[in-house]
C-alpha positions in Angstrom: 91.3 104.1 93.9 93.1 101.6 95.9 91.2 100.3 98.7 91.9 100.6 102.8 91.0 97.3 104.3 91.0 96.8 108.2 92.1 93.3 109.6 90.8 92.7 113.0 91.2 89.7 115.7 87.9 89.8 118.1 86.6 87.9 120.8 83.2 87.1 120.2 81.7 89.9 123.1 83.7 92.0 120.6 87.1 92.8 122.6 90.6 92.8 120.3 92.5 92.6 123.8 92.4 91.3 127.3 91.9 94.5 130.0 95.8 94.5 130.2 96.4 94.5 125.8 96.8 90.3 126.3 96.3 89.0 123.2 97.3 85.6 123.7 93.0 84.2 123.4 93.5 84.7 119.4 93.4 81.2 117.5 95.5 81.3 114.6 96.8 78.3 112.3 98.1 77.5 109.8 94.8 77.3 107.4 94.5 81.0 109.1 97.9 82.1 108.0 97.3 80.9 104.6 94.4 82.7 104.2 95.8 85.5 104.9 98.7 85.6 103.3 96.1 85.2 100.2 95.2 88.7 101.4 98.4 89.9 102.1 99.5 88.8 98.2 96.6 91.3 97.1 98.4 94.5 98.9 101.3 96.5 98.5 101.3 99.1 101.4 100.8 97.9 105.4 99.4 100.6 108.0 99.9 100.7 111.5 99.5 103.0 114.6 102.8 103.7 116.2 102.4 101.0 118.9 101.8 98.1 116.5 103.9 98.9 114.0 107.0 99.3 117.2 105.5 95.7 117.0 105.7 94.6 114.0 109.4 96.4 113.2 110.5 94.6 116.2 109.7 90.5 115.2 108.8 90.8 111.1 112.0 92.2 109.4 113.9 89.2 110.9 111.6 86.8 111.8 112.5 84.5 108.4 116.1 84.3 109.0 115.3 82.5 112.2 116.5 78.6 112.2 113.5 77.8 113.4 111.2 79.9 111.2 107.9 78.5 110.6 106.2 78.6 106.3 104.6 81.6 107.9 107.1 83.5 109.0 109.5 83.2 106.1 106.0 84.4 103.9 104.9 87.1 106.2 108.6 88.6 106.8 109.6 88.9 103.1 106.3 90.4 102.8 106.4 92.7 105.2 110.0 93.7 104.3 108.8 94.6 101.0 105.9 96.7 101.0 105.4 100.0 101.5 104.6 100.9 105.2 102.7 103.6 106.7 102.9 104.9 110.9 99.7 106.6 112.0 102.0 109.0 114.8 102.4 112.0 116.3 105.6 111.2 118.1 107.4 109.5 115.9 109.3 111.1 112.5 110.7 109.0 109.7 114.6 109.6 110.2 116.1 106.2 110.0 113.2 104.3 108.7 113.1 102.1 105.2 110.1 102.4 102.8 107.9 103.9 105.7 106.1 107.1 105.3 105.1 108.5 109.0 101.4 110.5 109.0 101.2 112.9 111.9 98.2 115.0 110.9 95.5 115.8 108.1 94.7 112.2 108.0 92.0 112.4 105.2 94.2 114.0 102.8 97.4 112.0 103.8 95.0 108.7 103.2 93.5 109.9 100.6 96.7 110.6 98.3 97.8 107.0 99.2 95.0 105.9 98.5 94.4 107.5 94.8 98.0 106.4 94.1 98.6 103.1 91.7 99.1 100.3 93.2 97.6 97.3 95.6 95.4 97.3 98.3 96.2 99.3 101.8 96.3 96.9 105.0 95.7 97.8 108.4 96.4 95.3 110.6 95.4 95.2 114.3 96.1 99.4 115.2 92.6 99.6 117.5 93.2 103.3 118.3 94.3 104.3 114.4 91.8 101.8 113.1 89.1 103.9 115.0 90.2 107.2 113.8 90.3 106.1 110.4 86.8 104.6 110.7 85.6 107.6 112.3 86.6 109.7 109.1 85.3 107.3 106.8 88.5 105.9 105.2 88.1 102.5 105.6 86.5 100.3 102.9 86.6 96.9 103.8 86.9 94.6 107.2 87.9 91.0 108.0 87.2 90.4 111.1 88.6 87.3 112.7 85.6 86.3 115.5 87.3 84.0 118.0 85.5 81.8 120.1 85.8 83.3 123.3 84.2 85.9 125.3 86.5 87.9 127.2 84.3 89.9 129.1 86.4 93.2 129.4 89.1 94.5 127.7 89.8 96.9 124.7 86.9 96.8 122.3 86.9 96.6 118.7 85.3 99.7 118.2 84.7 103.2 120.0 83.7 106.8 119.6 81.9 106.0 116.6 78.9 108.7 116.4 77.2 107.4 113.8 76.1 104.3 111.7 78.3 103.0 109.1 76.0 100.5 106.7 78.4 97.4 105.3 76.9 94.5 103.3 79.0 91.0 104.2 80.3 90.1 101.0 82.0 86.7 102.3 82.5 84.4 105.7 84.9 81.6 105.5 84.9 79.1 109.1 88.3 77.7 110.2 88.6 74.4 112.1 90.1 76.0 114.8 86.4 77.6 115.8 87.8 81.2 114.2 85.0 82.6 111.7 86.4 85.3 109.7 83.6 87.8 108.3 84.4 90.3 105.2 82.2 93.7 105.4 82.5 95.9 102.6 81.1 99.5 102.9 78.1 100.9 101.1 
């Protein structure tokens, strides 16, 4: 079974946004983007909510052919451009769309048929409200969180409507220079 694995910036009083969805606290480098893309060569499938992916599908598909593209974004944009995506939505449809399947209900069974296909792992990057679902209904099997070293104070936080306790073991924790430390949870 492939494996659904949740990739989270946080602030360190546990917000992934800024009371108005600012984002613009999260550290990243380029030791950061490296790591990641160490993930991202592990995975063959990317899933979103609607609002991130509308994100996402507005800056990745393109974002290597820029002149001034940064190692990153030439990396990340073939990458993404490649893979299989998947759109948590209930207004959205997949008229139009390239390699992207659109979920609009029976979330279990919709994950679970992904997720018992071959292939790579699943990513879910960012996606707080779909993220929270998914946890809620026990789909998600690993987590990187990114803790950044800031305390926002208020905002959106990482997780909500949970009802009950999840039990992870931290398999790994990797400091960047840049004061980010990222934290991998696996689920019991």
């Amino acid at each position: 079974m492939r494996n659904l694995i949740f990739f989270m910036h946080t602030s360190l009083d546990g917000f992934v946004a800024g009371p108005n969805g600012e984002m613009n606290w999260i550290n990243v480098d380029e030791e950061i983007f490296d790591f990641v893309a160490t993930m991202t060569a592990k995975a063959d499938t990317a899933l979103y909510g609607r609002v991130t992916y509308d994100m996402m599908q507005s800056y990745w598909p393109k974002a290597g052919e820029q002149p001034n593209a940064s190692k990153h974004d030439k990396e990340h944009s073939a990458w993404y451009n490649k893979v299989s995506k998947v759109v948590l939505s209930t207004t959205m449809n997949e008229t139009g769309l390239t390699n992207t399947k659109v979920i609009n209900g029976q979330l279990t069974d919709n994950l679970n048929k992904i997720k018992n296909q071959e292939g790579e792992n699943i990513l879910i990057f960012g996606s707080p409200a779909a993220s929270n679902s998914l946890l809620s209904l026990g789909l998600i099997d690993e987590f990187w969180l990114f803790v950044n070293p800031i305390i926002l104070g208020q905002g959106r936080p990482l997780f909500t409507g949970i009802n009950e306790s999840i039990k992870l073991k931290l398999a790994e924790s990797k400091t960047f220079p840049c004061g980010v430390i990222a934290l991998h949870y696996v689920k019991l």
